[in-house]
N, C-alpha and C positions, 0 to 999 in steps of 0.2 A: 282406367284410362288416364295416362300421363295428363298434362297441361297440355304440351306441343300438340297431342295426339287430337284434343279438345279444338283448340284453335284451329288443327288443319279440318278438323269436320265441322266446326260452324262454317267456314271459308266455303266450306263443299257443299255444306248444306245454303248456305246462302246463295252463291252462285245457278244449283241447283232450282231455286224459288224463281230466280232472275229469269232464267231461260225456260223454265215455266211458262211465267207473265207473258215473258218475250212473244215465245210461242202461241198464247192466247192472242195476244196483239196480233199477229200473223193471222189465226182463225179469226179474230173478229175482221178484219180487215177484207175479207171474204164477202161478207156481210151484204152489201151492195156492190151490184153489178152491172158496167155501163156496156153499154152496145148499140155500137154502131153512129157515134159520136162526131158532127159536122158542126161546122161553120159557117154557114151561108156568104160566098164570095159575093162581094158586091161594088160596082164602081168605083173606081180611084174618085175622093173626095166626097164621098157617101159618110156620114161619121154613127151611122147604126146598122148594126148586123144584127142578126138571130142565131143560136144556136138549138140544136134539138138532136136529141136521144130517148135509149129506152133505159129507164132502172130499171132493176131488178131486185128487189128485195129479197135476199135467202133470209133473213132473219124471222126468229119465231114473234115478235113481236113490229107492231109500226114504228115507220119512219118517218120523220117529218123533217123536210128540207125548207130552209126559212131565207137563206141567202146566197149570191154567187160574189165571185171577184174573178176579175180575169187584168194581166197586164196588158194587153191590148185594149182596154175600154176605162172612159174615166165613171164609169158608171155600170153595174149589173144587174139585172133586176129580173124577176120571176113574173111573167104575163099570161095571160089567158083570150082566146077570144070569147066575146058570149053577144050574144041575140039580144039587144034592145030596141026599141020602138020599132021592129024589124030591120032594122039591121044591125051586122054585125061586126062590134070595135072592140077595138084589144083594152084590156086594163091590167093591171098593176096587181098581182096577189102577193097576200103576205106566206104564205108558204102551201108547199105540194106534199098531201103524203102519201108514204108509200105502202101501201096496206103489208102488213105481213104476209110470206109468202108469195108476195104479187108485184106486179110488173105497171110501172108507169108510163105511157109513151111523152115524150114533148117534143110538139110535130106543129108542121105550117097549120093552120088553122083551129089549133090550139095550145095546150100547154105551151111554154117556150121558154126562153134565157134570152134577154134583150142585150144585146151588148151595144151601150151607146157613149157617145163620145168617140168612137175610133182613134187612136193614136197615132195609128199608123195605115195604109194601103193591106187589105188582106190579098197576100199574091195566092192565089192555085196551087193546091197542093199541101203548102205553109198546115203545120203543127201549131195549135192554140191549146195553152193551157189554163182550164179552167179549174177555181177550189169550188166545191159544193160544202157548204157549211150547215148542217142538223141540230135540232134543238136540242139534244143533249149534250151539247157542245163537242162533236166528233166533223171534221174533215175529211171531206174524199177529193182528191187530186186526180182530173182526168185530161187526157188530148185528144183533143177534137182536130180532125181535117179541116182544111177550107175548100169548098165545093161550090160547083156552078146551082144558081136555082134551079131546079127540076131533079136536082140528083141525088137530094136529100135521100140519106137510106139508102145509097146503091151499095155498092162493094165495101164500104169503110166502117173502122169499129173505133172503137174509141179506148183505152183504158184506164183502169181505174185503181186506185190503192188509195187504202185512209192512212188518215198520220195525223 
Protein backbone atom coordinates (compact mmCIF):
# COMPACT_ATOMS: atom_id res chain seq x y z
CA UNK A 1 0.00 0.00 0.00
CA UNK A 2 1.60 3.32 -1.39
CA UNK A 3 1.55 6.44 1.22
CA UNK A 4 -1.26 8.30 -0.94
CA UNK A 5 -3.07 5.03 -0.79
CA UNK A 6 -2.69 5.07 3.21
CA UNK A 7 -3.71 8.62 3.72
CA UNK A 8 -6.83 8.11 1.44
CA UNK A 9 -8.00 5.13 3.70
CA UNK A 10 -7.46 6.66 7.15
CA UNK A 11 -9.49 9.75 5.57
CA UNK A 12 -12.15 6.98 4.75
CA UNK A 13 -11.77 5.13 7.55
CA UNK A 14 -12.09 8.23 9.78
CA UNK A 15 -15.04 9.70 8.09
CA UNK A 16 -16.43 6.28 8.16
CA UNK A 17 -16.08 6.27 12.34
CA UNK A 18 -17.77 9.85 12.12
CA UNK A 19 -20.93 8.89 10.44
CA UNK A 20 -21.06 5.91 12.69
CA UNK A 21 -21.25 8.20 15.81
CA UNK A 22 -23.25 10.47 13.87
CA UNK A 23 -25.75 7.88 13.27
CA UNK A 24 -25.78 6.54 16.90
CA UNK A 25 -26.53 10.29 17.95
CA UNK A 26 -29.56 9.92 15.55
CA UNK A 27 -30.51 6.46 17.34
CA UNK A 28 -29.95 7.84 20.62
CA UNK A 29 -31.95 10.76 20.04
CA UNK A 30 -34.81 8.15 19.62
CA UNK A 31 -34.49 7.62 23.12
CA UNK A 32 -37.28 9.82 24.56
CA UNK A 33 -40.52 10.35 23.18
CA UNK A 34 -42.86 13.46 23.77
CA UNK A 35 -46.52 13.29 22.93
CA UNK A 36 -48.90 15.35 22.79
CA UNK A 37 -47.15 18.47 24.10
CA UNK A 38 -49.42 21.83 25.31
CA UNK A 39 -49.06 24.99 26.81
CA UNK A 40 -51.86 25.94 28.89
CA UNK A 41 -53.16 29.46 27.30
CA UNK A 42 -53.79 31.82 29.94
CA UNK A 43 -55.01 35.58 30.32
CA UNK A 44 -53.21 38.44 28.75
CA UNK A 45 -51.14 39.66 32.02
CA UNK A 46 -51.17 36.20 33.70
CA UNK A 47 -47.07 35.79 34.24
CA UNK A 48 -47.51 31.71 35.00
CA UNK A 49 -48.37 29.07 32.66
CA UNK A 50 -48.11 25.10 32.81
CA UNK A 51 -47.10 22.88 30.43
CA UNK A 52 -47.77 19.07 30.26
CA UNK A 53 -46.95 15.97 28.22
CA UNK A 54 -46.35 12.29 27.97
CA UNK A 55 -42.55 10.90 27.87
CA UNK A 56 -41.86 8.04 26.78
CA UNK A 57 -38.91 6.34 27.46
CA UNK A 58 -37.63 3.67 24.61
CA UNK A 59 -34.50 3.44 26.40
CA UNK A 60 -33.18 0.23 28.06
CA UNK A 61 -32.29 1.97 31.13
CA UNK A 62 -33.87 5.18 33.43
CA UNK A 63 -34.24 8.62 32.89
CA UNK A 64 -34.08 11.24 34.97
CA UNK A 65 -35.09 14.72 33.96
CA UNK A 66 -33.73 17.36 36.49
CA UNK A 67 -34.48 20.69 34.72
CA UNK A 68 -36.61 22.84 32.04
CA UNK A 69 -35.72 26.40 30.29
CA UNK A 70 -38.17 27.77 27.92
CA UNK A 71 -37.70 31.56 26.32
CA UNK A 72 -41.04 32.59 26.99
CA UNK A 73 -40.51 32.18 30.85
CA UNK A 74 -38.07 33.90 33.23
CA UNK A 75 -38.11 30.97 35.25
CA UNK A 76 -38.95 26.74 34.62
CA UNK A 77 -39.47 24.63 37.09
CA UNK A 78 -40.63 20.91 37.51
CA UNK A 79 -43.84 20.61 40.10
CA UNK A 80 -45.94 17.95 41.52
CA UNK A 81 -49.36 18.11 43.28
CA UNK A 82 -49.41 16.07 46.49
CA UNK A 83 -52.12 15.71 49.48
CA UNK A 84 -51.10 17.58 52.69
CA UNK A 85 -52.95 18.17 55.93
CA UNK A 86 -55.84 17.28 53.28
CA UNK A 87 -55.33 19.23 50.99
CA UNK A 88 -53.89 19.53 47.98
CA UNK A 89 -50.75 22.13 46.91
CA UNK A 90 -48.30 22.05 44.25
CA UNK A 91 -44.55 21.94 45.16
CA UNK A 92 -41.32 22.26 43.66
CA UNK A 93 -39.50 18.75 42.68
CA UNK A 94 -36.01 18.36 41.93
CA UNK A 95 -36.44 15.86 39.03
CA UNK A 96 -38.91 13.24 37.29
CA UNK A 97 -37.80 9.75 36.16
CA UNK A 98 -38.47 7.99 33.63
CA UNK A 99 -38.37 4.40 34.34
CA UNK A 100 -36.89 2.42 31.44
CA UNK A 101 -39.28 1.24 29.04
CA UNK A 102 -41.93 3.50 30.49
CA UNK A 103 -44.02 6.34 30.05
CA UNK A 104 -44.47 9.48 32.18
CA UNK A 105 -47.65 11.56 32.12
CA UNK A 106 -47.21 15.44 33.31
CA UNK A 107 -50.92 16.41 33.48
CA UNK A 108 -53.31 19.08 35.47
CA UNK A 109 -53.20 17.70 38.74
CA UNK A 110 -49.93 16.37 38.86
CA UNK A 111 -46.56 16.14 37.29
CA UNK A 112 -46.13 19.53 35.48
CA UNK A 113 -43.42 22.33 33.95
CA UNK A 114 -44.30 25.64 35.54
CA UNK A 115 -43.47 28.29 33.35
CA UNK A 116 -43.36 31.50 35.32
CA UNK A 117 -42.53 34.96 34.73
CA UNK A 118 -44.28 35.11 31.20
CA UNK A 119 -42.47 37.32 28.98
CA UNK A 120 -44.79 37.67 26.70
CA UNK A 121 -48.92 37.11 26.14
CA UNK A 122 -49.38 33.16 25.03
CA UNK A 123 -51.69 33.85 21.83
CA UNK A 124 -53.72 30.30 20.77
CA UNK A 125 -52.27 28.20 18.69
CA UNK A 126 -48.43 30.02 19.23
CA UNK A 127 -45.54 27.11 19.11
CA UNK A 128 -43.52 27.07 22.56
CA UNK A 129 -40.29 25.83 22.70
CA UNK A 130 -39.22 23.97 25.51
CA UNK A 131 -35.32 22.27 26.43
CA UNK A 132 -35.75 19.29 28.89
CA UNK A 133 -32.41 18.91 30.47
CA UNK A 134 -31.22 14.90 32.12
CA UNK A 135 -28.83 14.13 34.63
CA UNK A 136 -26.49 12.64 32.35
CA UNK A 137 -26.15 15.75 30.85
CA UNK A 138 -28.14 15.01 27.52
CA UNK A 139 -30.98 17.66 25.99
CA UNK A 140 -34.29 17.10 24.49
CA UNK A 141 -35.79 20.06 22.54
CA UNK A 142 -39.48 19.94 22.14
CA UNK A 143 -42.84 22.26 20.90
CA UNK A 144 -45.40 22.49 22.69
CA UNK A 145 -48.87 24.19 21.45
CA UNK A 146 -50.75 26.75 23.38
CA UNK A 147 -54.19 25.61 24.26
CA UNK A 148 -57.38 26.71 25.88
CA UNK A 149 -57.82 25.07 29.75
CA UNK A 150 -59.92 22.04 29.21
CA UNK A 151 -58.13 20.92 26.10
CA UNK A 152 -55.13 19.72 27.51
CA UNK A 153 -54.33 16.31 25.53
CA UNK A 154 -56.88 16.80 22.69
CA UNK A 155 -55.55 16.57 19.08
CA UNK A 156 -51.99 18.02 19.64
CA UNK A 157 -48.43 16.50 19.90
CA UNK A 158 -45.55 17.86 20.64
CA UNK A 159 -42.00 17.10 19.23
CA UNK A 160 -39.04 15.99 20.34
CA UNK A 161 -35.21 15.73 19.24
CA UNK A 162 -32.00 15.68 21.80
CA UNK A 163 -29.00 17.60 20.91
Amino acid sequence: MTKRTRISFLRFSGAFVFLFWASAGALWAQAIEVREAIVRMVPPGQSVSAAFMTLHNHDSRDRVLVSARSEVADSVELHNHVMQDGLMKMRRVDAVTLPAGGAVSLKPGGLHIMLIGLRRTLQLGQMVQIDLYFADGERLTLTASVQMPGQEHSHSSGSGSEG
